[in-house]
Structures are given as C-alpha cells and as structure tokens.
DOBAZA-389612 format. One line per 3 residues: number of its first residue (from 1); for each residue x negated, y, z of C-alpha. Coordinates in steps of 0.001 Angstrom, whole numbers, always signed. Layout:
N
NUM = X Y Z  ...
//
This chain:
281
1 = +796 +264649 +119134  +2608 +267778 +118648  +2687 +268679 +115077
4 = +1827 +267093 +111494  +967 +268825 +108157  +226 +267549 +104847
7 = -2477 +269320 +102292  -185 +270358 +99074  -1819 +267619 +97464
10 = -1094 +265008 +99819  -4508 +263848 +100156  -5090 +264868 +104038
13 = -3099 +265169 +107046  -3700 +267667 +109776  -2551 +267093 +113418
16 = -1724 +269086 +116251  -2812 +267859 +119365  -1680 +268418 +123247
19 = -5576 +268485 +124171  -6024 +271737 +122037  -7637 +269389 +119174
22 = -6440 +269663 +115374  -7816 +266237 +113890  -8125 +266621 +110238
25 = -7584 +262848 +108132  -7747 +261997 +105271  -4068 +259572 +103898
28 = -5973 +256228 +105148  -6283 +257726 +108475  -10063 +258408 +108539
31 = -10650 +261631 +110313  -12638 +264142 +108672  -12968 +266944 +110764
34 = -12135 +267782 +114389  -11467 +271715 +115256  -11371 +271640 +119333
37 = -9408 +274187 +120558  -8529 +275502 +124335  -4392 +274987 +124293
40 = -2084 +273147 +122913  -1653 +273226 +118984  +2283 +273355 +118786
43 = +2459 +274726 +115325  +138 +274043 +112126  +647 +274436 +108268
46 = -1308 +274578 +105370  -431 +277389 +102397  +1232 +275833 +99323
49 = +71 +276326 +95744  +324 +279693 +94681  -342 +280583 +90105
52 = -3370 +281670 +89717  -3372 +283823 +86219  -7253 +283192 +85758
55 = -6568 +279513 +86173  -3868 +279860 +83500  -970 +279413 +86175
58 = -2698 +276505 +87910  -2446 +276231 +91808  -5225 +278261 +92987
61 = -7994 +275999 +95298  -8905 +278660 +97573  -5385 +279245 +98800
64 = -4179 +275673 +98661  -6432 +274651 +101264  -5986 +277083 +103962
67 = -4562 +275419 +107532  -2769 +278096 +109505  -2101 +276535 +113373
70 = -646 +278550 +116199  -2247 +277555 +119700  -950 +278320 +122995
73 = -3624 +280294 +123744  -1903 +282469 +121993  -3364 +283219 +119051
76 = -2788 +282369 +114685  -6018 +281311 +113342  -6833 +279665 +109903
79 = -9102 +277120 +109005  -10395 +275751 +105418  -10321 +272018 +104840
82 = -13829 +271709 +105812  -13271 +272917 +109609  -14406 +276688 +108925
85 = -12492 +279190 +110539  -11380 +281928 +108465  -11630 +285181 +109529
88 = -10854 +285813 +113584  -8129 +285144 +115645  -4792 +287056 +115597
91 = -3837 +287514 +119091  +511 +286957 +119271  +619 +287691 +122659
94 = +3559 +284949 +123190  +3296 +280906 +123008  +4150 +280327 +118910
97 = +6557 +277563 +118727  +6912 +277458 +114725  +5267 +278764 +111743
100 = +6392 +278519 +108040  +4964 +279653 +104975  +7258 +282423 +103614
103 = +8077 +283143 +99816  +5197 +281715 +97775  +2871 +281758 +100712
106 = +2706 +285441 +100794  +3910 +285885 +104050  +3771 +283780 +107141
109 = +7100 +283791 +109940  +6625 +282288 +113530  +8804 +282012 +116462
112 = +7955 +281265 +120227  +7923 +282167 +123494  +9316 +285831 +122873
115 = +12759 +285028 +121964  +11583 +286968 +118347  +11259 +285896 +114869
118 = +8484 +287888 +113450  +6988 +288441 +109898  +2806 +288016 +109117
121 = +850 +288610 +105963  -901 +285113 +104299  -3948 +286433 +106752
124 = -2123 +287031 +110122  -1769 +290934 +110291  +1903 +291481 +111962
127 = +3955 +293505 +109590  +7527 +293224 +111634  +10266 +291602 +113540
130 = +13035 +289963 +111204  +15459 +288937 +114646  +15748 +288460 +117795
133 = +17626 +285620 +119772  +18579 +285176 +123235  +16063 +282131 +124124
136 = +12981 +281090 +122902  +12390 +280085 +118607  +11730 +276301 +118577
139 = +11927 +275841 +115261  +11543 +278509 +111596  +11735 +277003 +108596
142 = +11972 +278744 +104674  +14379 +277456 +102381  +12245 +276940 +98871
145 = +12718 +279676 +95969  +14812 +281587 +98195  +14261 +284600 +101055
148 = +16257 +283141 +103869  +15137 +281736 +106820  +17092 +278793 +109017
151 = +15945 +279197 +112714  +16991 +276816 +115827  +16993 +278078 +119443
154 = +16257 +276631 +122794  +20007 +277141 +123507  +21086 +274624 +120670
157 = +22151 +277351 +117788  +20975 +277384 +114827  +20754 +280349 +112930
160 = +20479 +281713 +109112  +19045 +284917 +108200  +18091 +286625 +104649
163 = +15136 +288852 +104242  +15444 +292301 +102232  +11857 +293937 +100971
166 = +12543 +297299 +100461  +11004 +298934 +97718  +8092 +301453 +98813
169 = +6947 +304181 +96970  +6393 +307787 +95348  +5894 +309552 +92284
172 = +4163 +313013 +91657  +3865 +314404 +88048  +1724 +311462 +86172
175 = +957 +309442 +89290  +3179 +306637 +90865  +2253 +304312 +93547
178 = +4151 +301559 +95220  +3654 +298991 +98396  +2884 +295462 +97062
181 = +2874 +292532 +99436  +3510 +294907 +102334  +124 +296088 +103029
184 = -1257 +297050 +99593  -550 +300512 +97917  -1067 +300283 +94054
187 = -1547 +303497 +91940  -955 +304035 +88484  -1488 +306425 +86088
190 = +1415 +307051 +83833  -543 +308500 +80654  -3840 +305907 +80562
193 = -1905 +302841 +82748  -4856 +302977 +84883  -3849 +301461 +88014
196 = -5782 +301262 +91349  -5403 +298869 +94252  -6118 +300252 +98001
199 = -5894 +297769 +101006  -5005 +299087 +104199  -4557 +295696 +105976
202 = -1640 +297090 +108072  +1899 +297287 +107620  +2559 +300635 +105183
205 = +5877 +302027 +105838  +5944 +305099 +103631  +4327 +306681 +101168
208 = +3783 +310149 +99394  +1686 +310577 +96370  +1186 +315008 +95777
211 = -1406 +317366 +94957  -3413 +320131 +97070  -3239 +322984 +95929
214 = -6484 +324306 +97188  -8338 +321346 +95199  -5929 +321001 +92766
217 = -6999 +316908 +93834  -4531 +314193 +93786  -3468 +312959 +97273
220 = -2368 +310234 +98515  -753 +309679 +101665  -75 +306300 +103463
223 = +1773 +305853 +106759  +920 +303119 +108799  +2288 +302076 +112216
226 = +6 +303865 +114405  -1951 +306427 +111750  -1422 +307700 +108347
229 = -4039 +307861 +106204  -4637 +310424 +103337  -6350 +309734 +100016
232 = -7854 +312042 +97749  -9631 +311587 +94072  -13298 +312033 +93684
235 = -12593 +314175 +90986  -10541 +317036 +90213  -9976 +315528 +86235
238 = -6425 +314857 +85755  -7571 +311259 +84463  -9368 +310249 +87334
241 = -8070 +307205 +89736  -11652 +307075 +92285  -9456 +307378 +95370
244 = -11570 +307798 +98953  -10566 +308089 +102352  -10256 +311747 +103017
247 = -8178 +311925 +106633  -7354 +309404 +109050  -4472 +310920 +111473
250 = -3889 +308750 +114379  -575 +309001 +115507  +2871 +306805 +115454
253 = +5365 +308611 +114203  +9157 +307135 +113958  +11220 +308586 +111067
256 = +13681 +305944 +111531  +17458 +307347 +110980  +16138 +309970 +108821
259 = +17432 +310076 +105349  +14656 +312555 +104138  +14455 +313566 +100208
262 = +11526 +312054 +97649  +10617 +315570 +97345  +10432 +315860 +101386
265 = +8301 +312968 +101844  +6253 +314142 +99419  +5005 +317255 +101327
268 = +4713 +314728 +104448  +716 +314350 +104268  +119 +317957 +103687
271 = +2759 +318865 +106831  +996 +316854 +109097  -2873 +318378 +107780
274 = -1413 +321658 +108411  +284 +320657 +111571  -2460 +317884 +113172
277 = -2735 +320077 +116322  +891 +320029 +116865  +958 +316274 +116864
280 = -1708 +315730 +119023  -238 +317489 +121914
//
C-alpha cells in the first residue's frame, strides 16, 4: 500500500497500490471498485467541497467526488467514484511523488521525480513551476484557507513557500477583461455589465483587449505559452459581446524582464498581425 485518501464525506476510502491498482472501499472495508493501472499509484486525492451558488452554497456533488492519483507511469488522471475516468491522461513526464489539492480545489500542486514543485488546474493542464529543490519532492502539502505550500525533500529539508496570483488583464474604452482561475479570460462590458467567459484551457499569461481600426471590431488578444490567440466580435455594434476565434498565431514568445506599458500591450495583437511573417522566420 502506498497511499490512502478519504471521500470529503468520509464514506469511502481510496488506496494506492504498488501493483498499479487503486481499490476503491467503502468505511467497512468492502471494495467497490477496482481501477487497474500499469505502475505504481504513489499519489491519490480526492477534490474537497467547493460552494456551489445554484446549490445555495452547498458542496457541489460533481466536484466532491473526483479522485485525482498520480501513477508512475507518469501520468495525472482522474476518476469519479464510480471507476470512470475523467477526461484523458496528463502526461508529467517525471515519477509524481505528491499531489495536494490547492486553494479551494482550484488548483492541483505535485512534486516528484524532477526535483520541481509544479502548479495544475482542478483538470490537470500545467500552468507553471512554483520551485525547484535540489533532490526529488517526497512530500506537498496545502495549509487550509491559506496560499502556502509546506514541501519535504529527499535530502531531509523541509521547505515553506507562498503563492502570489498576479492579477491579469486589460481595458480598452468600455471593454475590460481579466484571467480567472488561470486559464479563463472573462470580458465585460462596462455600460450593459454584460460579461463573457472564453476558455482557452492553457495557461494565459497576458492579455490585450483593443479595437481594429479597419473593422472598427473589438479584439481580443490572449497569449498563451506556445500561441496567442486573437478574438474578434461578430458584430461591429458597440454592445455586442459574440466573441469568435479570429487568428491563432503559433509562436512562444518570452516578454519576461520587460516592463512594457498597458497602452503597449495593448497594440501587442495587432503588432504581431502586422508582423506574423517576421515571427515566423
């Protein structure tokens, strides 16, 4: 047995095994389900309870029940309390070691093989890497109601660090738009308080909100790690919020140690339209 994890209720027990099997029980010790893996499970835990405003601030079901369990094949996966995988594996590319739920379940942290502590969205997409030791991560844990992590290394140190989210966004005219939970870009509409949710399932890192001035359309434009993509309205009314996918530019750009203006990185999309060609070579 390798790891243990209880379901926020305390109703069922989940159990990492050496064999690559996560035996599901329920608290008399009657298995329920069996998930049969390759590796070894070294790391499992299910999300806690997070308020669900429909539910009147109730613990939502849906998230309550949802097993996260790092395998040595190297790979996060998730699993519902009836055995269903959800969604595909996340390949880590290291052994994972540890794995905590991270403030209110919104993000997930692990630590393994590759001597890093690294950040995940609830659903495994890799958004960064918080630190780096000098050994492997044995052990991550969250302290509750707070954003600091306690970490303990292979080399017998145990370590504190505190997370800082910084605050994402950009404002053109009667348009502002922010990052929410690191891989969501909400728009809103000063005048009507419209507001418009766009997933990009990746890690944004800036972003510009402008307007062409050929279309006289509202633009949006998102920077990802390895792309940015741009946005535009369907519409040329000033009122209108139907956003659609109007340029995908692949390429990683690094503006780290830059200290560029609002008003700079709000011209960003429209340089690199102009300039695409220059980038690709």
């Amino acid at each position: 047995m390798l790891c243990l994890g209880w379901t926020n209720d305390g109703q069922y027990l989940a159990l990492g095994q050496l064999n690559g099997h996560i035996s599901i029980r329920d608290k008399a010790g009657n298995e329920k389900v069996r998930i049969e893996r390759s590796q070894p499970i070294w790391c499992l835990a299910w999300s806690p309870p997070t308020p669900s405003p429909s539910a009147g601030g109730s613990a939502s079901a849906e998230r309550q029940d949802t097993l996260a369990v790092g395998c040595w094949d190297q790979t996060l996966s998730f699993y519902n309390l009836a055995g269903a995988q959800q969604n595909k594996d996340r390949l880590l590319n290291y052994d994972p070691c540890s794995l905590t739920y991270y403030v209110e379940g919104e993000y997930i942290v692990m630590g393994g093989s590759d001597r890093k502590i690294s950040m995940y969205t609830k659903d495994g997409v890799f958004l960064k890497v918080v630190a780096e030791r000098e050994d492997w991560i044995w052990s991550v844990r969250a302290r509750p109601k707070s954003k600091f992590l306690a970490v303990g290394c292979n080399d017998g140190a145990v370590s504190m660090y505190q997370t800082v989210f910084s605050t994402v966004h950009g404002l053109y005219q009667d348009r502002y738009a922010h990052r929410d939970t690191m891989t969501d870009v909400i728009i809103q509409h000063l005048i009507t308080e419209q507001k418009v949710r766009i997933k990009t399932r990746d890690y944004v890192k800036k972003i510009a909100v402008y307007k062409s001035e050929a279309s006289n359309e509202a633009r949006l434009a998102v920077q990802l790690p390895d792309r940015v993509l741009v946005y535009e309205t369907v519409n040329q009314e000033s009122y209108d919020m139907h956003y659609r996918l109007r340029e995908k530019i692949v390429k990683k750009l690094d503006w780290s140690g830059t200290h560029e203006h609002t008003a700079v990185a709000a011209h960003l999309a429209a340089m690199l339209l102009h300039m695409r060609q220059l980038y690709a070579h």
